[in-house]
N, C-alpha and C positions, 0 to 999 in steps of 0.2 A: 413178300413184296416189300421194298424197301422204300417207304416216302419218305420224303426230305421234308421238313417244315420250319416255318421260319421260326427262329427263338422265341414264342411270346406264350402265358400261362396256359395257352390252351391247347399247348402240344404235349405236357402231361397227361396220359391216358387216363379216363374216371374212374376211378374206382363205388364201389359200393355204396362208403360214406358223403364221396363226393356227389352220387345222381341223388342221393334222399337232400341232401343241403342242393339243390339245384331244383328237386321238389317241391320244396318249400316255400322258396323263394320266389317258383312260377306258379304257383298259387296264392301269393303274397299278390303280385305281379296282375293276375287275373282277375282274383277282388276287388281291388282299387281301380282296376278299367271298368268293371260290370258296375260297381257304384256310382260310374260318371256315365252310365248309361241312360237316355231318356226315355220313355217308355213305346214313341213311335221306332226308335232303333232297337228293342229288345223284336222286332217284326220287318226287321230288314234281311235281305237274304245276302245268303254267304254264298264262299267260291263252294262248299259243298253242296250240290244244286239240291238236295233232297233236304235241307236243314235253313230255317231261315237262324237270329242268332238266340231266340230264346230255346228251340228244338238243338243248338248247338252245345248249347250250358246243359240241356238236360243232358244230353249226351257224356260228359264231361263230369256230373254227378252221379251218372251209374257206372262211368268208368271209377270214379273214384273211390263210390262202395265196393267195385268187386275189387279195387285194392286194398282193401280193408277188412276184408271176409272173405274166404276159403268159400262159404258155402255160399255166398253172393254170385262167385266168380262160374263155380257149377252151375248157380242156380239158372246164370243169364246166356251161358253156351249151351245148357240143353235147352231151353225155352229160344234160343236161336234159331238151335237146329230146326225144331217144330216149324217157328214163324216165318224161317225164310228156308225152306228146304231146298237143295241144290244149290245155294248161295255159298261162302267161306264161311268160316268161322267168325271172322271179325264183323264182319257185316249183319249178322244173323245176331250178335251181340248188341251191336251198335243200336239194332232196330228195334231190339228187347228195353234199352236205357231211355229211349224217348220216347216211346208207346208207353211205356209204367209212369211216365212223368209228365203224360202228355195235359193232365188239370193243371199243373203247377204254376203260380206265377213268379214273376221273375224275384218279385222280392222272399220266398220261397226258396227258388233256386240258386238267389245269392246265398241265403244262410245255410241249407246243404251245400253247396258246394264249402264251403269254409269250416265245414265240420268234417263234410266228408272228406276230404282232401288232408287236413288234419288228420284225421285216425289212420285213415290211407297212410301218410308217410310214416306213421310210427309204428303201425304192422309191419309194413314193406321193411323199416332198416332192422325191426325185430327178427327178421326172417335169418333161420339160420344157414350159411354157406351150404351144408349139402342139399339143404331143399329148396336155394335160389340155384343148385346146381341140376335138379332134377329133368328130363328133357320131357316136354310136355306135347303132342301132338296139339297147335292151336288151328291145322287146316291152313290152305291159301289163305293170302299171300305169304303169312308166318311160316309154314313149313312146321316141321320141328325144334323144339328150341327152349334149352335152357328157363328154367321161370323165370330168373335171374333177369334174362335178357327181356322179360314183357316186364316187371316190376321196377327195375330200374330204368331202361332206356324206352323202353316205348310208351309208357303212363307218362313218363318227362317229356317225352318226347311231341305226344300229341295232344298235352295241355300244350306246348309251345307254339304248336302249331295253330291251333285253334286259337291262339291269343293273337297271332299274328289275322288268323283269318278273320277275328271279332272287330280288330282294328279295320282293315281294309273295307269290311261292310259299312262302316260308321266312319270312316274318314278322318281316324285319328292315325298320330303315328305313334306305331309300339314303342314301348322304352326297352332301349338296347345297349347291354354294355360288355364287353370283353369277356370278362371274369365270370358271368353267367351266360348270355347266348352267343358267346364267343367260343367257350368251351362247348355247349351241346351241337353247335354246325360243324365244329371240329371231329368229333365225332362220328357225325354224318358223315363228312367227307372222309373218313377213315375206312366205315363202310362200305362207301360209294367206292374206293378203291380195292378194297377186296374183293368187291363185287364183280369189275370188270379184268380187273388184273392186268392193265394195261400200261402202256407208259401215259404220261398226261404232267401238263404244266397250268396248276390254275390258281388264278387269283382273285379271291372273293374281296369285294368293297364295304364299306360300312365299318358301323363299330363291332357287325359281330364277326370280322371279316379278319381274313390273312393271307398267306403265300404256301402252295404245297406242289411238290413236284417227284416224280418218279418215272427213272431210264432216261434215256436219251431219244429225241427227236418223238417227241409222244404230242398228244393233242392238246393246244393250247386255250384255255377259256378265261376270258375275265368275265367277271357279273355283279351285281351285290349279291349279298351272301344270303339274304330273304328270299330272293328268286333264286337263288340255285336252288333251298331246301322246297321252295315250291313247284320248282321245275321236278325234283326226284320225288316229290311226294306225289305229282300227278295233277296240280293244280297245274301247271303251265307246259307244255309241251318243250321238249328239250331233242335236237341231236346228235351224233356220234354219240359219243360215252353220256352225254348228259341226257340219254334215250334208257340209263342203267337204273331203274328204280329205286330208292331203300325203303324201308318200312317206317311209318311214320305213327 
């Protein structure tokens, strides 16, 4: 499929080095929000109705260690499977990361996250090409799939997300710029295009926003570019093509 996009940095595709420096940065990004956190907002609820924002951060900490550990990452998909049987994979994980952290307090949770997040990226870009290439059954909604592909993109991908979500409960607005969530909703919609494989003309608003188009007389959206990525992640209801999910 051939999309057109407009000339701006964030139509280079990511490579490896570029999701760990996008890691970094959104954990940089996420600390400095959680420390302007006051302690009635660490008990405000998010758009994930199961999480308010301190059961969020823990969340976001055990994702962190099992990017940091091999036997973290086992440890929290069999003990998934156990705690939420018949559930996905991801979800049965997720449940494992905030039931083990659920004494924690926030100021606790700030300093793991910042360690953990740390050792996370510097395992992750240690990882060598054929074992980020290895295809790993993670279950719905994951499918099968590259390590690569949950180490780089979707650990980046759903601290992004969740920073966005931490803002929205406490009524700040995220810091957004080109060069970092410019490039990871580029991304997305890159995705989001393979996904459907259709023609489409869309134009995302904001600073993490741009222009992307592919075929002729295809569906046309504009939006900002925060509600598109919460529209495919499920947070907000989307249709036509913006009814096309990506993994977040």
């Amino acid at each position: 499929m051939n999309v057109t996009h407009t000339p701006t940095v964030q139509e280079q595709d990511m490579r490896h080095s570029d999701w760990m420096s996008a890691a970094t940065e959104e954990y940089r990004r996420l600390g400095a929000l959680l420390d302007d956190l006051s302690d009635d907002e660490w008990r405000r609820p998010t758009d994930c109705s199961e999480w308010d924002v301190r059961e969020m951060v823990a969340h976001l900490v055990g994702a962190a260690e099992a990017g940091a550990s091999m036997r973290e990452l086992v440890h929290q998909a069999r003990r998934g499977r156990r705690l939420r049987p018949g559930a996905d994979g991801v979800d049965g994980m997720n449940a494992v990361q905030v039931q083990e952290r659920g004494d924690a307090d926030p100021a606790h949770l700030r300093a793991d996250l910042a360690s953990a997040g740390a050792r996370g990226v510097r395992r992750r870009t240690g990882l060598p090409a054929a074992l980020r290439g290895l295809p790993i059954p993670f279950g719905p909604p994951l499918g099968t799939k590259p390590l690569g592909y949950l180490m780089d993109r979707i650990y980046t991908r759903d601290a992004w997300m969740h920073r966005i979500d931490i803002c929205r409960a406490t009524g700040r607005t995220p810091e957004l710029t080109p060069d970092h969530d410019g490039r990871i909703v580029a991304d997305v919609v890159a995705e989001w295009a393979r996904t459907h494989g259709r023609p489409f003309a869309l134009t995302l608003t904001g600073p993490a926003g741009g222009a992307w188009s592919s075929g002729p007389a295809g569906e046309e959206n504009t939006l900002d570019a925060v509600e598109f990525c919460r529209i495919l992640s499920g947070r907000a209801a989307g249709s036509g093509l913006l009814a096309h999910a990506v993994p977040f």
